[in-house]
Structures are given as structure tokens and as C-alpha cells.
C-alpha positions in Angstrom: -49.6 -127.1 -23.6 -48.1 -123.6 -22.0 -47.9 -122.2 -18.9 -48.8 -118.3 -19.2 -46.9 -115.9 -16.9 -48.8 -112.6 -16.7 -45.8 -110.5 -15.3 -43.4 -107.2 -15.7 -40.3 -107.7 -16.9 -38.4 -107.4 -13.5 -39.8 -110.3 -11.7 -37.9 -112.2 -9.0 -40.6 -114.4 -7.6 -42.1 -115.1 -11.2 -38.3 -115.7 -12.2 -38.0 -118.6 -9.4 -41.3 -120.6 -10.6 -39.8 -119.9 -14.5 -36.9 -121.2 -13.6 -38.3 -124.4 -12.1 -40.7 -125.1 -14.8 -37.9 -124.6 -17.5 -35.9 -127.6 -15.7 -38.5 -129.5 -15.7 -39.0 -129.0 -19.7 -42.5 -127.6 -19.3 -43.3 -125.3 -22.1 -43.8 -121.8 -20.4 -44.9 -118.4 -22.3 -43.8 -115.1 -20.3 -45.4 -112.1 -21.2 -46.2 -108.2 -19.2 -49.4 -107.1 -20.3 -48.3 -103.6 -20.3 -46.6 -104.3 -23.8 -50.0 -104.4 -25.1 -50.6 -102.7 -27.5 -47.1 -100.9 -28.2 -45.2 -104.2 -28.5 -47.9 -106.7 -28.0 -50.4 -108.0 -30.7 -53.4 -110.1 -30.3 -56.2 -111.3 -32.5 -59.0 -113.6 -31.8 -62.2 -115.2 -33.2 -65.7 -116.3 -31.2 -68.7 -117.7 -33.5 -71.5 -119.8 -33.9 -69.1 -123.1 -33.9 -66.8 -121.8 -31.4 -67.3 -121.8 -27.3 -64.1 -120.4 -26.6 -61.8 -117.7 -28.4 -59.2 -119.1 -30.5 -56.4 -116.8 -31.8 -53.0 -115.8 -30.4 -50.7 -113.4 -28.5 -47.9 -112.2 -30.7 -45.0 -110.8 -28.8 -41.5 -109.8 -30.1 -39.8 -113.0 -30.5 -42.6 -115.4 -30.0 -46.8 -115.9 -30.2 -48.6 -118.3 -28.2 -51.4 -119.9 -29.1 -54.7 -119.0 -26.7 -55.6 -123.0 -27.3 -52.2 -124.2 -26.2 -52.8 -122.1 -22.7 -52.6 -125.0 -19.6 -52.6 -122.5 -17.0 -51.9 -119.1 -16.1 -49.5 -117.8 -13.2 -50.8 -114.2 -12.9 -48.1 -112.1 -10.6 -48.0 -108.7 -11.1 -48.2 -107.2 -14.5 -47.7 -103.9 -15.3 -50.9 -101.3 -16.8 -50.8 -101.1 -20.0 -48.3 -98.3 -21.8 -49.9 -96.1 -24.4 -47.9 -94.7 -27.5 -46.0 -91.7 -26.5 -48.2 -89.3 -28.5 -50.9 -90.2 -26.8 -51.9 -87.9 -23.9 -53.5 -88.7 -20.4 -56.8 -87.3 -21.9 -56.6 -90.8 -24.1 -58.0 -92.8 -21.0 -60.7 -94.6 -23.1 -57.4 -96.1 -25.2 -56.6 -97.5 -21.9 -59.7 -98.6 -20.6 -60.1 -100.1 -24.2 -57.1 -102.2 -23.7 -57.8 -103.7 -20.5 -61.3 -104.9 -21.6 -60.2 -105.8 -24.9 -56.5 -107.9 -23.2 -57.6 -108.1 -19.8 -60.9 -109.0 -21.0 -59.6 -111.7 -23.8 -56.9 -113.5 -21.4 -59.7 -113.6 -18.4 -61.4 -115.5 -20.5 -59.6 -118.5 -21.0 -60.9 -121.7 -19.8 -57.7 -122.9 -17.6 -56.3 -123.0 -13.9 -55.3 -119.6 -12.5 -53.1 -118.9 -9.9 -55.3 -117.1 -9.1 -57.5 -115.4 -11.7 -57.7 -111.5 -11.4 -61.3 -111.0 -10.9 -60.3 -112.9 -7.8 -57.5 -111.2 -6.6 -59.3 -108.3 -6.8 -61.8 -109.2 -4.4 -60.2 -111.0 -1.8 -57.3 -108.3 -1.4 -60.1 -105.7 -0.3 -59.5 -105.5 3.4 -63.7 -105.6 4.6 -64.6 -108.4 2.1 -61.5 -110.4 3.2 -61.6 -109.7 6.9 -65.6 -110.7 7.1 -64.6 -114.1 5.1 -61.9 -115.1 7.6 -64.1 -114.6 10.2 -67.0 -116.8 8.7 -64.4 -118.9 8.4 -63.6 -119.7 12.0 -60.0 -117.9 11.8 -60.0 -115.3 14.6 -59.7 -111.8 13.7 -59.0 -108.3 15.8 -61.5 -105.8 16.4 -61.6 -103.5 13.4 -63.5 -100.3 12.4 -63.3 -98.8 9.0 -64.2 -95.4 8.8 -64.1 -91.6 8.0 -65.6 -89.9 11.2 -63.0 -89.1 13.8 -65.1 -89.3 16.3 -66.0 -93.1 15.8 -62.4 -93.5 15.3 -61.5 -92.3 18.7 -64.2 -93.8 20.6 -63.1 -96.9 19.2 -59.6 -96.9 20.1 -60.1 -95.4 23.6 -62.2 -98.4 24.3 -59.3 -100.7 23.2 -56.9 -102.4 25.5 -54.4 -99.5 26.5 -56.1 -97.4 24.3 -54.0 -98.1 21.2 -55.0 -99.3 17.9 -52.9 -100.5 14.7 -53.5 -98.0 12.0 -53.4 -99.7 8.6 -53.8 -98.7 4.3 -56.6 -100.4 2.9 -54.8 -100.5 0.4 -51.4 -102.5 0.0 -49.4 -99.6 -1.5 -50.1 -96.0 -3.1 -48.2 -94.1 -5.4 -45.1 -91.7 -4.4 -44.5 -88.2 -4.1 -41.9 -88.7 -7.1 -42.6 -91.4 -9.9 -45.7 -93.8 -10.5 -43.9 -97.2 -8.6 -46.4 -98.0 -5.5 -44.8 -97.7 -2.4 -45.8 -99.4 0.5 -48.1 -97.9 3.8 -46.5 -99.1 7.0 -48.7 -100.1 9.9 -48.4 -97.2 12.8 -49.6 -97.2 16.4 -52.6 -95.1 17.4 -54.2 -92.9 20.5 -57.3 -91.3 20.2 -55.6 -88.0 21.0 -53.2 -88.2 17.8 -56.6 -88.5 15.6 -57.7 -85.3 13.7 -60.4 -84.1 11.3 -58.4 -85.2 8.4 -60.0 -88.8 8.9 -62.8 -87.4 7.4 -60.7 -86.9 4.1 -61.2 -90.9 3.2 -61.7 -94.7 4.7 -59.6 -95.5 7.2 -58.4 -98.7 8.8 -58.3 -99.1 13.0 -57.4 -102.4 14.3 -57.2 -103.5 17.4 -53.5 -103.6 19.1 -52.7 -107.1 20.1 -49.5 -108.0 22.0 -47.7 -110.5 19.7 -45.1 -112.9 20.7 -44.3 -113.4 16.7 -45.4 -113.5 13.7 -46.8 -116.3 10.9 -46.3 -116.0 7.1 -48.4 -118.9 5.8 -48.6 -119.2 2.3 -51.5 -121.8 0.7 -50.8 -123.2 -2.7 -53.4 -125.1 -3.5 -54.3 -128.1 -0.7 -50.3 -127.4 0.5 -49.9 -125.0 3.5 -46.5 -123.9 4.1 -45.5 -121.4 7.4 -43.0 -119.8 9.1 -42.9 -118.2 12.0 -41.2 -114.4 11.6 -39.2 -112.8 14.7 -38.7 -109.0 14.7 -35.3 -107.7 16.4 -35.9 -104.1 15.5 -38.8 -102.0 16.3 -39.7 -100.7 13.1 -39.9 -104.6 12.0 -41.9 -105.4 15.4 -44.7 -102.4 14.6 -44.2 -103.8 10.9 -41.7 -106.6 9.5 -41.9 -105.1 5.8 -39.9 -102.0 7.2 -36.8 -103.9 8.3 -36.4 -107.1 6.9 -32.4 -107.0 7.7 -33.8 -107.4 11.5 -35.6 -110.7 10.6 -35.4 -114.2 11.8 -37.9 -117.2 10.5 -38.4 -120.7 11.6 -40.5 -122.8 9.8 -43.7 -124.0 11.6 -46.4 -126.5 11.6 -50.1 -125.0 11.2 -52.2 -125.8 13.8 -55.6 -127.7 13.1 -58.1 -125.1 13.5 -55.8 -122.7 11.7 -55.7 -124.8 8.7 -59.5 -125.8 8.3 -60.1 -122.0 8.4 -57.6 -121.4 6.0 -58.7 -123.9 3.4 -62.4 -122.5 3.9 -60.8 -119.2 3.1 -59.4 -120.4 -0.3 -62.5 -122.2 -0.8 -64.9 -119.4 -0.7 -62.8 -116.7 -2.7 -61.7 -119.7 -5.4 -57.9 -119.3 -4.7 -55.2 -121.5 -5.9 -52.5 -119.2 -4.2 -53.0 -116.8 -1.0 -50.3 -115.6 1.5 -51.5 -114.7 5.1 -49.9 -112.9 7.7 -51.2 -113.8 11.5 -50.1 -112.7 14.5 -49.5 -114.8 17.7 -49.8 -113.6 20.8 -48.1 -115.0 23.8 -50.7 -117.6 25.0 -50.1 -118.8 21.2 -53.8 -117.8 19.9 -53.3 -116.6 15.9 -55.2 -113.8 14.7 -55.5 -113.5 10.7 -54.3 -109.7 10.2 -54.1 -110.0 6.6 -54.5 -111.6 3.7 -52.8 -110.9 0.1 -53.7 -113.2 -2.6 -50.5 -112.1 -4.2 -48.2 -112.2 -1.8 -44.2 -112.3 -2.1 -42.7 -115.4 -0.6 -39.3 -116.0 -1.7 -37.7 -113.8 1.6 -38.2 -116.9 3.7 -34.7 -119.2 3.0 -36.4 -122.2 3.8 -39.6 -122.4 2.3 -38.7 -120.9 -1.3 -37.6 -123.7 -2.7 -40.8 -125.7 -1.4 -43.1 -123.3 -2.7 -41.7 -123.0 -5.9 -41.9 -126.5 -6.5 -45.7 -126.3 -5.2 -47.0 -123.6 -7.4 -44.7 -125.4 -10.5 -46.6 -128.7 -9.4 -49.8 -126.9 -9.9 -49.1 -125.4 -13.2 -47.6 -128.2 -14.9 -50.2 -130.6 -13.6 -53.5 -128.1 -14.6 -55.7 -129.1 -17.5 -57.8 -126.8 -19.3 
């Protein structure tokens, strides 16, 4: 039985679980969906004796059977690459190959980590923020909109009339190539808002005075947190803009903290989340977001522990 890795080919994270799984002689299939269909094959059946599709994946040096799949470790694979003579008016060929591979590998019967369908829902900011909530974790006062005047009203009514301006999205795409490139969170004052809200959704979240940060990163039942200290103030308005500034200490989760968490998993059907809280200085922890494909080798001294987590889940699953 194989472990899938959905991945592109420049991969650190997936590279660290690989690695693990390879020592510990567990058959493992890497592939980037974005091969298909330029230097990825597939062909499989479904009939009246069949309840699952049986066929394979064909790659350059190696095919894996869809039967032999134990689980998949879905990271971040790349959209799939068209042939070169075909132009961006082709966008049926693409939307054909997503359903057609996306559709086909969704479909098997085995553990995710996590599945896409579920990715995709619970890394949309209002669905995710209204689940934490129901979930007892606490969460800052947020308004998504597109009217500027809502949007100032809001933060004028805020403590110190500031707000934490955030992308709905995790990334968007540069000014200069197709690679996503990340959104930074910014301060806010009602005065620096302007018409050009209008222009699409926007995120406002309540300011709230944080002593530190918490990464914690569920792999399945496991909970694993550090606590993340900014010495800069790009990294204190937002560690991903400075992690040279950073510090971490491990931490333990406190009880309330990890009941919610668990709900969390529970209700979107994750295996693997990463959430980022932040503490303020009375040491309440308020669930800012949460990425259910989140990067967690930059913290020294939980990367190995996670690895071996999400390798423990992978080898262990049965379809």
C-alpha cells in the first residue's frame, strides 16, 4: 500500500514527511498534478461490478496503482500546465483536467490529509471564523465588507479606533509572474479608508493588544504549539514579514483551547490544520486564523515532532 503526495516539485515541507516515510520503508508515490496531462497519464474504469475506480497514474519513471493508494498527503500542487500551443482561450482543456484528475484522485476511498474539497472550505475566512466561534474558541470582532462607510463606523467604534486589515485570501498574484505572493496584515483608522473599499470584500478585524503569538498545528488527535515572539515591528504587525526577527518556545495548549480546537477539526473533517492565535497580556487566546494547509517546519523544535505525526497518520491509514 502507497502513500500519495499531491505536490510541486519544490517542496520543503512535503520533502521532510518523504523523507521520514522513506526511512521507515513505507512505500510512498510523489506526484504534482500540474504534470497532468503534458507528462502525466491516467486511465481508469467504473462499472456495474465495480464501486470504486480502478486504473492507474502513469508518470515518467513510475505508475501507481489507484488500488494500492493507503492515503494521500495533499500539500500544495501546482494547476495543471497546458501544451504550449494551446492558448489562454483553451480554458475548457483546463477546466477538463481538473474535473477529469482532480475529479478521479478526489475520489479515492482513503485518509486525506486533508482532502481538497475540505481545504477549500475551511480556508475561507467567514466560514472558518463562524466555525471557531461555534466552537467555543474566542474570536475578534470582524466585519467583511465593501461599503466604506460600514468600514469606518466599525473601526471608529473599536478600542483606539484601530482595526487589523486582512486578505481574505492567503496570497494573490504579483505584479510580475504567476507565483502568489503573500498580503501582509496592516493597521487601520477610519480616516485612511476610501471609496476604493467598494472595489471588493474586505476584511476589518478588531486590534487586540497581544503579548505573543501561538502557532498550533493539529495532526490528527496530536496538538503541537509554540508560542512566537516578534522583535521587529514589521514581524509584531505580522510575523510572516520578518521571520529573521523571530523567537519560539514551545507551549502547552490550554484546556478550553484544545476542546475548541478538536471541535474545529471535527466539524470541517480535518486530519491536518495550522492556527495562528493571538494572546493578549491577561493570557486570553483569540483564534485569528486558521489555514488547513499551513507551513510548519520554521519552528526548530516542533518539526521533527510533526513530521513524525503526520508520517504516523499516513503509514497507519487504511483505505
Amino acid at each position: 500500500m502507497t502513500v500519495l503526495v499531491l505536490t510541486r516539485p519544490t517542496d520543503a515541507t512535503a520533502d521532510l514527511v518523504i523523507a521520514e516515510l522513506n526511512k521507515r520503508s513505507v512505500p510512498v508515490h510523489r506526484l504534482d498534478p500540474g504534470d497532468f496531462p503534458e507528462a502525466l497519464t491516467m486511465a481508469a474504469r467504473i462499472g456495474p461490478d465495480r464501486t470504486s475506480w480502478e486504473g492507474a497514474l502513469r508518470g515518467q519513471h513510475r505508475d501507481v496503482s489507484l488500488t494500492d493508494v493507503r492515503s494521500v498527503y495533499y500539500r500544495r500542487p501546482a494547476a495543471h500546465r497546458l501544451h504550449p500551443d494551446m492558448s489562454g482561450q483553451d480554458a475548457r482543456a483546463a477546466a477538463e483536467a481538473r474535473a477529469g484528475f482532480g475529479g478521479l484522485v478526489a475520489a479515492l476511498p482513503c485518509l486525506w490529509a486533508n482532502h481538497p474539497q475540505r481545504n477549500a472550505l475551511a480556508a475561507l475566512p467567514p466560514v472558518a471564523l463562524a466555525a471557531a466561534a461555534r466552537s467555543g474558541l474566542s474570536v475578534p470582532r470582524t466585519l467583511i465588507t465593501n461599503d466604506p462607510a460600514e468600514a469606518r463606523e466599525f473601526v471608529a467604534a473599536l478600542p483606539g479606533r484601530v482595526a487589523a486589515y486582512k486578505a481574505l485570501g492567503t496570497t494573490h498574484p504579483s505584479d510580475h509572474d504567476d507565483r502568489p505572493q503573500a498580503l501582509w496584515t496592516t493597521q487601520v483608522r477610519p480616516d485612511e479608508i476610501n471609496e476604493s473599499v467598494r472595489r471588493t470584500a474586505h476584511q476589518f478585524q478588531e486590534w487586540v493588544d497581544k503579548a505573543y503569538e501561538v502557532r498550533l498545528t493539529a495532526v490528527a488527535h496530536s496538538l503541537f504549539a509554540a508560542e512566537i515572539h516578534a522583535a521587529s515591528d514589521a514581524a509584531r504587525l505580522d510575523f510572516r514579514a520578518d521571520y529573521d526577527s523571530l523567537t519560539y518556545k514551545p507551549c502547552e495548549v490550554p484546556e478550553l483551547i484544545a476542546r475548541g480546537v478538536h471541535m474545529l477539526t471535527l466539524m470541517f473533517g480535518l486530519q491536518y490544520v495550522a492556527l495562528d492565535f493571538l494572546v493578549n497580556p491577561q493570557g486570553r487566546w483569540y483564534l485569528i486564523d486558521v489555514n488547513p494547509n499551513g507551513q510548519w517546519g520554521f519552528i526548530p523544535d516542533l518539526r521533527t515532532p510533526i513530521t513524525r505525526a503526520l508520517a504516523d497518520l499516513l503509514e497507519r491509514a487504511h483505505p
